[in-house]
N, C-alpha and C positions, 0 to 999 in steps of 0.2 A: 547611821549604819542600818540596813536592811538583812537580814538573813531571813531564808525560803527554805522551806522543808514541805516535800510533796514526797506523793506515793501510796502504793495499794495497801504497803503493808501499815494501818494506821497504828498497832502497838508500838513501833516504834518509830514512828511519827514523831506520839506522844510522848515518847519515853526519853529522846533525844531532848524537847521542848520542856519538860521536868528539869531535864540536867541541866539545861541552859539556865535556867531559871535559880535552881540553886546556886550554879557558881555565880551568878550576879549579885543575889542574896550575900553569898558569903563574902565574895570581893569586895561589893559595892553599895551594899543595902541591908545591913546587917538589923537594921531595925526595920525591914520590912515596909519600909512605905513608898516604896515607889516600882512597884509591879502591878499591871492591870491586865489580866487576862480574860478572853472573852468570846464567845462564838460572835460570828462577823454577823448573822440572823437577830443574834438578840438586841441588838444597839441600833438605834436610828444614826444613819450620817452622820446628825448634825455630831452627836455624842462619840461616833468613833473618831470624829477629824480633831474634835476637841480635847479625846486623851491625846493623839498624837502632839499635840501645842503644851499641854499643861507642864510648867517646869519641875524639875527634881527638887524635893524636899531633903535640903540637909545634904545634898549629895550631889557630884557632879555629872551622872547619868540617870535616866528614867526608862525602863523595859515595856514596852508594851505588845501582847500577846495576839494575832487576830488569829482565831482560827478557822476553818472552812469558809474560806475568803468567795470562793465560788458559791456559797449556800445564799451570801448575803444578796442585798437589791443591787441593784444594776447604776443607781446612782454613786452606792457606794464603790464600788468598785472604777467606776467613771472618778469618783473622787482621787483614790488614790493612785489607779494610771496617770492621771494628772500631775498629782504630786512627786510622783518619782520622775517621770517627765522632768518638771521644771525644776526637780531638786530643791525642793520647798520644806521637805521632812528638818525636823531643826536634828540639828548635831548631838544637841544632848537625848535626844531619844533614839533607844535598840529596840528597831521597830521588827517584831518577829512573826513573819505569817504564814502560815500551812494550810496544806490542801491535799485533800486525798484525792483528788479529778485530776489525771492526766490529762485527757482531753477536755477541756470546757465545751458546751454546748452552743454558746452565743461568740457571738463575733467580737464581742468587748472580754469577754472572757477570754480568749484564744490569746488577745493583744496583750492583756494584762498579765497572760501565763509567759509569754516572750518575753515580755520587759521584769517579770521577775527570775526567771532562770539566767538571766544575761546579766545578774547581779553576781557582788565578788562572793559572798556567801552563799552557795546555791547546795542543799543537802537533798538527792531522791533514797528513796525505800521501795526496794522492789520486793514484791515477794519472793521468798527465798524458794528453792527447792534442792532436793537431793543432798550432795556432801555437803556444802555451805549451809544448810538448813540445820545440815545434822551438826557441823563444829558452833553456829547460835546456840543450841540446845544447852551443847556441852560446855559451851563459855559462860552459858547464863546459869548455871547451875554452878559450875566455879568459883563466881563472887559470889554464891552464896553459902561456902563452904560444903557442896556437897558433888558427889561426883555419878557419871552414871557408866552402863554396861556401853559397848559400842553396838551391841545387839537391839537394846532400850531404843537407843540414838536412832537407830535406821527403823527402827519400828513407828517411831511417834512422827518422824520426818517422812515417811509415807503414807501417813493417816490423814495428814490436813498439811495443809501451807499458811493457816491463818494461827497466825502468832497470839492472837485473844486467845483462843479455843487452846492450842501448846502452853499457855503462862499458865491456863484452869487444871489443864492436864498434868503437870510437872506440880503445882502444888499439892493436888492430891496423891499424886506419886510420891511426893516426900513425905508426906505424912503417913502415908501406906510403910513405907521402907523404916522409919524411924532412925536410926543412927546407924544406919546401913546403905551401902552403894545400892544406887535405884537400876532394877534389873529388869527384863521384858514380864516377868510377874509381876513386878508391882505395877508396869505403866498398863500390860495388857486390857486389864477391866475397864482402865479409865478411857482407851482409845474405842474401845464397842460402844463404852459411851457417846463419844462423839460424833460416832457415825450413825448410831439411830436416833440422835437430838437431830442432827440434819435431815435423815428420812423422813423422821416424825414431823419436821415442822414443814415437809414436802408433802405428807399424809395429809395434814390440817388443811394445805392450801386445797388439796385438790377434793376432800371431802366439801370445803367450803365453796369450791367453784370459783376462784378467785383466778383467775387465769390468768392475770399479769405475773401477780406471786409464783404461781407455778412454770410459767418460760423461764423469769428469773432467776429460782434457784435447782432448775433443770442444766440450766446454763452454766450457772455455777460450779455444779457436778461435773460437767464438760473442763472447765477452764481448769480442774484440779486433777486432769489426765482421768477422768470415770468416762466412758461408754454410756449409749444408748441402751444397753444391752444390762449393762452393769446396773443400772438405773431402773429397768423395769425389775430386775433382779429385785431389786431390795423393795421393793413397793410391793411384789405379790409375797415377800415374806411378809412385811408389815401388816398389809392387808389380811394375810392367814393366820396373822397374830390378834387380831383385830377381832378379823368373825371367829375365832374358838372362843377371845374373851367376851364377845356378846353374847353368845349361844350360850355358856357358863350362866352370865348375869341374866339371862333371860329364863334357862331353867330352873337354875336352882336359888334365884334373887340374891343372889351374891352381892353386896355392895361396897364391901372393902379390898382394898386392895391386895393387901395382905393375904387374904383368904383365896383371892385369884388367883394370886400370884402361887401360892402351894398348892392348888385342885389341877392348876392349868400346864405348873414346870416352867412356866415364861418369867424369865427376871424381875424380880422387884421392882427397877430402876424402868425396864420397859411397861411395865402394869402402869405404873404412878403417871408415868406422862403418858399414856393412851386413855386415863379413865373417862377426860372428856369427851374424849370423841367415842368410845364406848357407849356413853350414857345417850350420844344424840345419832348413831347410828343406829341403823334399823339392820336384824339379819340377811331383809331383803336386798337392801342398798350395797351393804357390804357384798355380798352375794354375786350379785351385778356388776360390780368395779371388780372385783377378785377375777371372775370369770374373764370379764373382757382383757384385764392384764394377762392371764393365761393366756390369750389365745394371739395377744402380740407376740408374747415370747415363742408363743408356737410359728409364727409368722418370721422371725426373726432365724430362729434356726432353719429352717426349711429354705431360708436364702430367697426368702416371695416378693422384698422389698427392702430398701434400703430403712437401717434400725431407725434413725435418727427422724425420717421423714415418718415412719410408722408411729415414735412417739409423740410429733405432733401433732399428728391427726388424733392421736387417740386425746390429747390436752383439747384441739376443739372442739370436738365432737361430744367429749364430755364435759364441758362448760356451755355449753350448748343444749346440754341437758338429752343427748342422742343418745347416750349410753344410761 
């Protein structure tokens, strides 16, 4: 038996391949000896072809897990196109493979995502949005005895679509609320969270010049319905967050956070994760990027060019080191 589990959304990717995992346990392996789980990268061939053969101990099935089937080498993957092909997989093993790649890259890849979606166990995870995102929220917090506002629901379900970042968000929330229905108070703080842990690690990229990093989670911001616009937005707030907190550490040798965080007004949670890059920006530097983001956004309202094409110029130009 083969079952495939693919999709963006890997929380519950994972979260599906858990359950499976236990009900086998409980049904079929109550002594735990016959489940191998394992990224398809870690294991040479020879090793992954060899769980799939090893027989069940004590028991009439053996479960085995591959995951990110596409990460692995290319023989491997050749191997088990093969084997599902010739129907070579033995009967007593539930062979269980996931992949967050819709599309494969390589041409062996592509064949081996066809020949496993065309299995009888086929499960995708798409990322959620909108009402369906918001009744996940509220299902998931259901089996855990707790319940939320439908206000909470549309606010957290507009903040992000990545299900990691909503299970960190909702934890904190329940603990915010305590034996209370979780309301847009409690999830409020933790969603400004989320959106400047994203900024910020958009900040790092482009302070550091990494220019792949930065298309990448420009793009990202794209794929999660944000603007060109929206984007330069929150860069020249970060950045003005940025040069007030150096100009601080600079005058008055400020070096705790804490301390910034009450001279400056800027949140705690923003202080603590910018202090690196505080300490290795200069007021000039920051100065220079701040400016030049003003003056796309000036470029951007004034209708002089398209946003999108405006902020990639401004990614090569300053990776480039022009800015």
């Amino acid at each position: 038996m083969i079952l495939f589990l693919y999709g963006k959304d890997t929380y519950r990717v994972n979260l599906q391949v858990s359950k499976m995992v236990q009900k086998f346990i409980q049904d079929r392996d109550p002594q735990k000896l016959n489940v191998a789980q394992f990224a398809a990268n870690a294991k040479t061939t020879s090793e992954i072809i060899e769980q799939l053969h090893v027989a069940p101990f004590l028991a009439q099935k053996r479960m085995v897990v591959i995951k990110d089937i596409f990460s692995g080498k290319k023989e491997t993957q050749q191997e088990i196109s093969t084997k599902i092909k010739e129907n070579t997989i033995p009967d007593s093993t539930v062979l269980v493979i996931c992949a967050k790649e819709e599309k494969p890259k390589t041409k062996l890849g592509k064949e081996l995502l066809k020949q496993l979606t065309s299995q009888k166990f086929v499960y995708k995870f798409d990322e959620m949005v909108g009402f369906k995102l918001e009744i996940w929220i509220a299902d998931t917090l259901k089996q855990q005895g707790k319940s939320i506002s439908k206000g909470a629901c549309k606010l957290l379900a507009s903040s992000t679509q990545n299900t990691w970042e909503l299970i960190n968000v909702l934890e904190q929330a329940k603990a915010y609320a305590g034996d209370n229905e979780i309301g847009i108070a409690q999830v409020k703080p933790f969603v400004a969270e989320v959106a400047d842990d994203n900024i910020f690690h958009l900040v790092d990229a482009i302070i550091s010049k990494q220019k792949k990093p930065i298309i990448k989670m420009v793009y990202e911001q794209y794929n999660q319905g944000k603007d060109a616009g929206y984007v330069i937005a929150m860069l020249i707030r970060q950045f003005r967050i940025l040069l007030q907190l150096r100009d601080l550490y600079e005058r008055e040798d400020v070096l705790n956070s804490n301390t910034l965080a009450s001279r400056s007004g800027v949140h705690a949670f923003v202080v603590k994760k910018s202090m690196a890059l505080v300490k290795q920006s200069s007021v000039a530097q920051l100065t220079k990027t701040y400016e030049a983001l003003l003056g796309l956004d000036q470029k951007i309202k004034t209708g002089q060019q398209d946003q999108r094409l405006l902020l990639d110029l401004f990614i090569v130009e300053y990776t480039l080191q022009r800015i």
